[in-house]
N, C-alpha and C positions, 0 to 999 in steps of 0.2 A: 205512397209517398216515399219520395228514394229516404235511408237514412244517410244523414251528410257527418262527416268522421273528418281528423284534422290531417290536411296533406301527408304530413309526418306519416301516418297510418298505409299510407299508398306504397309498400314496397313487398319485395317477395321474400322476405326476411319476416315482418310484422306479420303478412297475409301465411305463410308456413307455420308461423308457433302458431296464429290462432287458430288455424286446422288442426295443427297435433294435440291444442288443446283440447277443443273439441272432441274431435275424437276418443281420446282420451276419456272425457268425464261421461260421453256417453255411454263408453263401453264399461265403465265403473259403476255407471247406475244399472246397464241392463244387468251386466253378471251379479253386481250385490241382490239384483230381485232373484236371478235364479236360484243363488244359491241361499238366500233367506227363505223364500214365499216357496220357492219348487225343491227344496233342500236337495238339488245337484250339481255335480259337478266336481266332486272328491274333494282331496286334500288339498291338491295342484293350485284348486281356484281361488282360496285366501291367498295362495302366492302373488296372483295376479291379482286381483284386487286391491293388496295393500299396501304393495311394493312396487310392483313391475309398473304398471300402470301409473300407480302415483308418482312417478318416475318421469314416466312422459309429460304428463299433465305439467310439473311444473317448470319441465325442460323448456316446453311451448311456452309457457308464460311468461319464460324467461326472453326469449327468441324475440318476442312484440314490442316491450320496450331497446330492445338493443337497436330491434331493425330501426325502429324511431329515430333514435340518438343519430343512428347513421349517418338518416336520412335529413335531419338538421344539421350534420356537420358538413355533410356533401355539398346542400343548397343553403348555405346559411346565410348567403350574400342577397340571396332571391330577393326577400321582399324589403330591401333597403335598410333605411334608418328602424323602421318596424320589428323590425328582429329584434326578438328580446336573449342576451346572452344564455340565462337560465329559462326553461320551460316556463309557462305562465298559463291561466286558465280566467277567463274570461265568459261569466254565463250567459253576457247579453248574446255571446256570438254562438249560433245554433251548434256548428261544428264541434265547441268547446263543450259546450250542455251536454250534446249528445254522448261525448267520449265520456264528461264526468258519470254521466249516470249509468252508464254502462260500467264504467268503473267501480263506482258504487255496489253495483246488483250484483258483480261477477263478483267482489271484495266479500262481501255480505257470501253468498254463497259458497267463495270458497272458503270462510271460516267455517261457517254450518260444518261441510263436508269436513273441510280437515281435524276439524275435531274429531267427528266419529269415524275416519280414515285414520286417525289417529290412537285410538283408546280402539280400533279393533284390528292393529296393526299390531300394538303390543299386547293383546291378548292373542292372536295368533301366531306369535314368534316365543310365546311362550306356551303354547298350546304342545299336546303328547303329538300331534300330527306332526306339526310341524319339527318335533325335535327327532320323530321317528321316518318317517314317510319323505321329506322332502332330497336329502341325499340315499335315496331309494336303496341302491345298491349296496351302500358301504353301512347302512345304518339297518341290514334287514337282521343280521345275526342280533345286534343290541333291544332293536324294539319286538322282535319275535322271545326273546327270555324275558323282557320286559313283561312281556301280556301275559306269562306264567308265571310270574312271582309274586311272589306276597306284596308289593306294593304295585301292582298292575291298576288299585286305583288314586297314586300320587303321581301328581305329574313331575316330568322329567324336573323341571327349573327347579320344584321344591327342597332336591338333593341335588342338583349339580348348581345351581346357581344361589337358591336363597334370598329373602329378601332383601329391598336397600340398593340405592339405584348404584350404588359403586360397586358390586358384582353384577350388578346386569348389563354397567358399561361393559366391565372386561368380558363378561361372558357374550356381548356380540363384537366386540375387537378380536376376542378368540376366534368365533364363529368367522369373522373374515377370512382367516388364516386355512380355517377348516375349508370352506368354499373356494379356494384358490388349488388346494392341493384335489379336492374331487374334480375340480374342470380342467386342471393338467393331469390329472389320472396320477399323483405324487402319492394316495394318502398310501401309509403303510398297512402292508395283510401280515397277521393281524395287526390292530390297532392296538398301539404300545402300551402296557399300562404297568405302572400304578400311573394316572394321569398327575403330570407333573402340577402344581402350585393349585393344589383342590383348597377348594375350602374350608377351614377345618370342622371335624364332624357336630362340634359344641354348636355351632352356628346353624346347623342342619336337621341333622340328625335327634340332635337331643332338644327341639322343638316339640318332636312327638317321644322322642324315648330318654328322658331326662334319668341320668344314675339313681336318680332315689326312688324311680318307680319298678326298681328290679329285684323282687324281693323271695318271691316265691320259687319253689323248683318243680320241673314240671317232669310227667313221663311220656317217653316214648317209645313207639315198637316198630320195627323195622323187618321187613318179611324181607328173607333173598332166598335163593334158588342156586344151588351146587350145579356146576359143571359135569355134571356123571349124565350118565344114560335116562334116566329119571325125572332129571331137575328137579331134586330131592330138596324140599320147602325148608327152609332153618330161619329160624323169628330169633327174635333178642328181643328183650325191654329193657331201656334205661329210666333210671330214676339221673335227670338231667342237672345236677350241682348248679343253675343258673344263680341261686343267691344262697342263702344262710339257710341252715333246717329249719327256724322260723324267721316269719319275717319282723318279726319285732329289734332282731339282732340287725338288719338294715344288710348291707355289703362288708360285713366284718371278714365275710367270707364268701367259699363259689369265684364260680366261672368271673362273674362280673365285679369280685374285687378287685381288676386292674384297673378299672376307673371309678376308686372309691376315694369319695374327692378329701379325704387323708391321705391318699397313697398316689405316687407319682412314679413312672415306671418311664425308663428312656431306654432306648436302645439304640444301635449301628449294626446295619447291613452293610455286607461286601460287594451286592449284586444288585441289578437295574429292578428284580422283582421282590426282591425282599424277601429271600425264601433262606438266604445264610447269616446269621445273625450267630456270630461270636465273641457280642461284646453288651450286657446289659446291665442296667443301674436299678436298685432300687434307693427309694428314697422317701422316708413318713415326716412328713409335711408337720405334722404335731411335735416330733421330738428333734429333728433335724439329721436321724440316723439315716446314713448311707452305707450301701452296698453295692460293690461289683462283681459280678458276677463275670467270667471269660469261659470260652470252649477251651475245652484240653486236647479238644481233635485239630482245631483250625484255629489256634493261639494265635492274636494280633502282635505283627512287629512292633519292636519300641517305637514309641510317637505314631505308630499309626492311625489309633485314633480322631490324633488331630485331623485329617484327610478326610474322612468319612462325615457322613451326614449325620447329628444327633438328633431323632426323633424322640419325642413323647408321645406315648402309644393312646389311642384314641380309638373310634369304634370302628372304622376302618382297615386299622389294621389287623383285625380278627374278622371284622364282616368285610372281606374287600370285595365279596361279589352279592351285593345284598338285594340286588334289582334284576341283575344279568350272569344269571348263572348256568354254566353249560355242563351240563353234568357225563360224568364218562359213564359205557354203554351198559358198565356192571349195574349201573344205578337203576337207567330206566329201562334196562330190559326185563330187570326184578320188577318194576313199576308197570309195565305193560303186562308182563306175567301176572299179577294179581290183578287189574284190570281184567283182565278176561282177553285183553286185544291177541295175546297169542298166548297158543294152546298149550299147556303145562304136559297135556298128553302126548307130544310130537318128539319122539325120543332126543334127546340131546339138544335142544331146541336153542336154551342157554348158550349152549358153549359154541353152536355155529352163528346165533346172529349177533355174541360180544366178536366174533371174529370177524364177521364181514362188515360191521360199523366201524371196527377197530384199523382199516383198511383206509390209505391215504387215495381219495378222488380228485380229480382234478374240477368236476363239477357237481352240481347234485343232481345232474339229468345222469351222469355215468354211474354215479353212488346209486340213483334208484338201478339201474338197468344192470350194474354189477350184483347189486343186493339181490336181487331176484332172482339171477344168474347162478351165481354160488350157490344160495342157498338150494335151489331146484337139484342142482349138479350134486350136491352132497346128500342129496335124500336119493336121488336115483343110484348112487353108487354105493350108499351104506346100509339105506332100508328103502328098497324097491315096494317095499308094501305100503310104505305111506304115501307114493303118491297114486297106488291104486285104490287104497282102502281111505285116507285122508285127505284126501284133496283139496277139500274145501276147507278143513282147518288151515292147511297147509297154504293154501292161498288166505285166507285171512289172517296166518302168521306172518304174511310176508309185507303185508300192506302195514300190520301192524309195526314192525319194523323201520319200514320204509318210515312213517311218519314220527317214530320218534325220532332216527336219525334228522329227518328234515327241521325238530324243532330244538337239536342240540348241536350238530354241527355242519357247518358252513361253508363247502371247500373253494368258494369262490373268493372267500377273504380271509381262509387258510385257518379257518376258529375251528378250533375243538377244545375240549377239555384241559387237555397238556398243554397248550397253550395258556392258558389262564387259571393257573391255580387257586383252589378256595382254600383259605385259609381257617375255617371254621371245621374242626375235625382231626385228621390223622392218615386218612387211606390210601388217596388217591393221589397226596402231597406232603409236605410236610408239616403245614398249617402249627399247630399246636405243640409239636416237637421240635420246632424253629427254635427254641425257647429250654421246652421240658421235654429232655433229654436225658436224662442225670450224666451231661457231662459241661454244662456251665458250675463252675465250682468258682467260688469266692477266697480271699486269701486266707477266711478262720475257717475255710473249709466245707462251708454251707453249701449245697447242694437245690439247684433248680429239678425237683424229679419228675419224672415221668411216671408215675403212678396212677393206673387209670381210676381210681378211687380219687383221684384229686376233683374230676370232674362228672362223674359219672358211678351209676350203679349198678350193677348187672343185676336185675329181681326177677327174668326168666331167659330162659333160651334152652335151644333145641331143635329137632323134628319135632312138630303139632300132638305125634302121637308118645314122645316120651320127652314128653317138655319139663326141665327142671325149673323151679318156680321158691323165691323166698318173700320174706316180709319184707316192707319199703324202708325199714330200720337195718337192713344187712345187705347183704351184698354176694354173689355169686362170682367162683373164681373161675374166669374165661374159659370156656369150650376153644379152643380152632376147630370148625366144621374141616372136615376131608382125613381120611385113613393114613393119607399118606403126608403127612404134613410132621416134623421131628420137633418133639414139642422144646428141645434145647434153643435149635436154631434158631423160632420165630420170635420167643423170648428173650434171645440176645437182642436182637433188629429191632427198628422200627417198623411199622406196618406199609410204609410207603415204601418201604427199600424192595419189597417183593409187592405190590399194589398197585404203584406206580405207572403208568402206561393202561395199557389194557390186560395188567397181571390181575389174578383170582382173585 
């Protein structure tokens, strides 16, 4: 039996959308079985299933009644006095039945779908895929330090977005913006940061890590490896001032009494990454005493002030890489070296592969192919014996290399370390010397110092085999590892002034 449908229906306007319909929801039902039932298809395929496609689908649906409308304003004289100004539906007349209840079934069905098109549209635009994997290129240096860090199992939204649907508008208003600038090839290498109008970290961050659960102090040991002929092993242990000697004392003191919710601490930077800071307040919330603190190296002009941004320092501003951290070569070549991945045996091993990671690539097909090149080139011309006698460490130091550069820097979107300073530390930046310097001085003279007992305890270091070692109640006065190092000069500096880059 033919099905009989209302003339209105008869145009190539109506008969297009309900093709692109069609098509459309079939291809939305096969691909959702493969990638449920046969779980393939990668990341790509939630794109299309819950975007792309639903896209078309409602573009066609749209297409059927326009063509309609058309197609009654074109003939609308047709059927005389009969024509009814407004649409009308009529179920004794088969045509009219027909249309309704296909309208009905298709109505009925596409609520079904849209809903679960729906609730799995915003779980997968909130999904780690989706905020890693979909702008492939620009987003491989982010979600590659991503899958190495301590929160490799939160997802992205949980810190960049947050709950509460008025960050999740602006966070896909954002995402428009971002999507416009990868398909014009506009975004910036690297990608700028401190990201302008974040969230603040109270709303985020302190979800899982609330100020008062910071109590205890913890230790750590850190193995490196000198630049000599050797790569002569030198350990430290800190005892880490995170909070008070006990924890009954709360954040009276330590690392984390800058957000002890008595103590209010503001600052102004001069620069886009927030690395100069000669201007900062304290300020206790219990008695209403204020203090400013200013640099005597980089003194702000009268009213400057005004002009700059006044921030209140949050956990951002000390963890500003707390997800995506690119660490420079001194760090994980020490890290690969105790791994085992490259051999502590291969004379000088240290100091040629901080040099050839430390080397600007234009890709990372040339960084592996240089990396391998130099380093080969430098054993043949300085110890001919290791690539007779060592070979095969020597090849497995190189691969070794190779792959931690590939998980720390980027040179397709220009990321390395110097590019994005961590502000947790001393070495590599100026992180914690931003600040404590002992040269923010206050006008009764109070002094922000630099004093590594502020934060920290030295209770061993060394070589392994004349390792100096004390009680967790004292403290050891710093070694600098290397003969040649003048113990005046690195005493006056800070650590980043010779560390800085790919220094020792």
């Amino acid at each position: 039996m033919k099905l009989k449908l209302p003339r209105s229906t008869h145009n190539w306007t109506t008969v297009a959308g309900a093709t692109i319909a069609s098509i459309s929801f079939f291809l939305i039902l096969f691909l959702f079985i493969i990638s449920v039932v046969l779980n393939q298809g990668g990341s790509y395929i939630g794109l299309i299933i819950y975007i792309i496609l639903p896209s078309f689908l409602v573009l066609g649906l749209i297409l059927i009644p326009i063509g309609m409308l058309r197609y009654r304003s074109k003939f609308k004289d047709e059927e005389g006095d009969q024509e009814k100004r407004l649409p009308y539906i009529d179920l004794n007349i088969p045509r009219h039945r027909n249309a309704f209840m296909i309208f009905i079934a298709g109505t009925v069905i596409l609520l079904f779908i849209s809903a679960i098109g729906s609730y799995e549209a915003f779980h997968y635009s909130e999904s780690v895929q989706f905020c890693g994997t979909t702008c492939h290129n620009v987003m491989i240096p982010e979600y590659t330090a991503y899958q190495n860090s301590p929160h490799a199992r939160v997802r992205c939204v949980e810190c960049h977005v947050g709950s509460g649907v008025n960050w999740y508008i602006r966070s896909k208003l954002s995402g428009l913006r971002q999507v416009y600038k990868v398909i014009t090839n506009t975004v910036p290498k690297p990608i700028e940061t401190p990201i302008k109008n974040l969230r603040p970290a109270r709303e985020t961050c302190e979800e899982c890590h609330w100020p008062q659960k910071f109590y205890a102090r913890t230790f750590r040991t850190n193995r490196h490896y000198l630049r000599d002929e050797e790569n002569t092993e030198w350990d430290i242990g800190l005892e880490i001032k995170v909070g008070s000697e006990l924890s009954a004392f709360g954040l009276k003191e330590g690392i984390h009494w800058h957000i002890n919710p008595d103590v209010k601490i503001q600052y102004a930077a001069t620069d886009e990454k927030r690395q100069d800071i000669p201007w900062v307040k304290y300020i206790n919330q219990k008695t209403g005493k204020e203090i400013i603190f200013e640099s005597e190296d980089e003194p702000l002009a009268p009213n400057m002030i005004d002009s700059l941004e006044i921030r209140t320092i949050d956990c951002i501003d000390c963890h500003n890489r707390p997800s995506h951290k690119y660490y420079a070569p001194e760090y994980f070549i020490n890290d690969a070296i105790t791994a085992g991945n490259i051999s502590k045996d291969l004379p000088e091993i240290k100091s040629i592969a901080i040099e050839v990671c430390s080397e600007k690539y234009n890709s990372t097909d040339s960084a592996m192919i240089g990396i391998q090149s130099n380093i080969e080139d430098f054993y043949k011309e300085n110890y001919p014996e290791v690539i007779e006698d060592q070979a095969d460490e020597l090849a497995k130091a190189i691969v070794g290399v190779q792959n931690e550069f590939k998980q720390n820097i980027f040179p397709e979107m220009k990321v390395r370390w110097d590019e994005y300073p961590i502000n947790i530390g001393h070495i590599k930046s100026k992180g914690c010397f931003r600040c404590h310097d002992d040269n923010h001085v206050s006008e009764s003279g109070d002094v922000i110092t630099k004093s590594c007992d502020l934060c920290h305890s030295i209770v061993m270091q060394g070589q392994p085999s004349r390792l100096q070692k004390t009680t967790m109640d004292s403290t050891l006065t710093f070694i600098h590892p290397g003969e040649d190092v003048e113990e005046d000069d690195w005493r006056e500096s800070l650590c980043s002034d010779c560390h800085e880059g790919d220094g020792p």
